[in-house]
N, C-alpha and C positions, 0 to 999 in steps of 0.2 A: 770513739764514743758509741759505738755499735751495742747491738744487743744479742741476746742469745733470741734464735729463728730456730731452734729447733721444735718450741711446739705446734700440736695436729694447730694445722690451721682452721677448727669446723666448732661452731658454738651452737647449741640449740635454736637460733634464729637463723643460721645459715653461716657462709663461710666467712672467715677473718684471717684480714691480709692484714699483714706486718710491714709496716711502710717503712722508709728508709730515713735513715737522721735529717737528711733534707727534706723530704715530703713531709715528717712531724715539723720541720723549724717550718717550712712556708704555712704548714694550719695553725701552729703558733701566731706565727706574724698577722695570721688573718685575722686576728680579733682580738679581743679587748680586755675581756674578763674571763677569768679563772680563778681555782684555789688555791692557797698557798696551806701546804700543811706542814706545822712546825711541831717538836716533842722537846719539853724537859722534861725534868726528875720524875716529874710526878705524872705528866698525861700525854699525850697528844693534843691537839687542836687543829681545826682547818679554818680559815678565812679567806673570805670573798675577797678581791681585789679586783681593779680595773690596773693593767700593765701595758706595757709597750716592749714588744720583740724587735729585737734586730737582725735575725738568726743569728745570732753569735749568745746574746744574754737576756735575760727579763729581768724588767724595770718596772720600781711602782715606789708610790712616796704612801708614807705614815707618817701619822703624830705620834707623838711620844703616849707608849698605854704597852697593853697585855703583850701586843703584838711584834711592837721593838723589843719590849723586855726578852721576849722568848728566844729571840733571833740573836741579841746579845750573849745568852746564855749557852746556843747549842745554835751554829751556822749549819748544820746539814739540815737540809731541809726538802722537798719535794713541792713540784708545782703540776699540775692539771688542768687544762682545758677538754672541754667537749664539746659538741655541736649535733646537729640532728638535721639532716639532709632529707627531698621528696625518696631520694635512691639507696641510702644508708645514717650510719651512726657511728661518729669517728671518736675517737679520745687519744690523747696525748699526754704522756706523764715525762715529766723531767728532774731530775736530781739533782741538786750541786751543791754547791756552799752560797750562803749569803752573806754581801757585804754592806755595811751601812756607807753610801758616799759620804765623801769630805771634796772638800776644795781642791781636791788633788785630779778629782774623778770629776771633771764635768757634764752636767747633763744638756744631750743637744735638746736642740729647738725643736725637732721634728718631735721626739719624746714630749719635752715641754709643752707641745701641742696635742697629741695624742692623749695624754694623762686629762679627766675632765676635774671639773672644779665645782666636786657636788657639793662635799662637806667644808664651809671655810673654816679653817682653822689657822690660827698666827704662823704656823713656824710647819712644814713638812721636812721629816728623813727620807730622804732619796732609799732605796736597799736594790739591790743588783745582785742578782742572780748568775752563778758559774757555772750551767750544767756540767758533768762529767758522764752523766747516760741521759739519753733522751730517749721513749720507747712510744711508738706511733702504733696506732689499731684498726681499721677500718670496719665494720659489721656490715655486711650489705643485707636487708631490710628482701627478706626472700620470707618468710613467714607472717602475716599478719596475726600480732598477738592479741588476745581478747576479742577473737573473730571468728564464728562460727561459721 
């Protein structure tokens, strides 16, 4: 699942370390909410989700709308998180395929717990996430910007 480490490590903010498929799964796991962004025919789109990692896959329920449609149509998808530290600015992007659960694919308890319960709606799809590359960033926050 590795990535290519061959570029300069150095961004105008200062230097960026390329973190390891495990160091991205545990910033995955540390939180909650991130992007999913999914493409058919016609566009791209990204959407908000609250998920649950288990460093193996991410996990998130939808109702039936734009967002199941899209992932029926075209399972390769990409996912992202970020975060903003007193020390740096991290981001983690992930690839894989999406699957909608069925009964076959149980979702644990710890998940079931983890997922909140903003929007009610009758009926959630579970979808589960395959990565196949995960690719971790680190900024470390060496320039203050907009600072004279």
């Amino acid at each position: 699942m590795s990535h290519d480490t061959s570029e300069a490590g150095w961004s105008p903010q200062g230097p960026v370390l390329e973190l390891s498929d495990q160091a991205s799964w545990d910033l995955l796991a540390s939180k909650n909410f991130g992007h999913l962004a999914l493409s058919n025919a016609v566009r791209p789109d990204i959407f908000p989700v609250n998920y649950y990692c288990d460093k193996e896959t991410i996990l998130f329920r939808t109702a039936s709308g734009s967002k199941l449609h899209e992932i029926t149509e075209n399972i390769h998808v990409a996912f992202e998180v970020d975060a903003h530290t007193p020390d740096n600015v991290w981001s983690v992007v992930a690839q894989g395929l999406a699957a909608v659960l069925n009964g076959d694919h149980p979702v644990t308890a710890q998940a079931l717990e983890a997922l909140p319960d903003w929007v009610p709606v009758e009926s959630f799809m579970y979808i589960s996430i395959k990565p196949h590359t995960i690719r971790g960033r680190l900024f470390e926050n060496h320039l203050k910007i907009g600072h004279a």
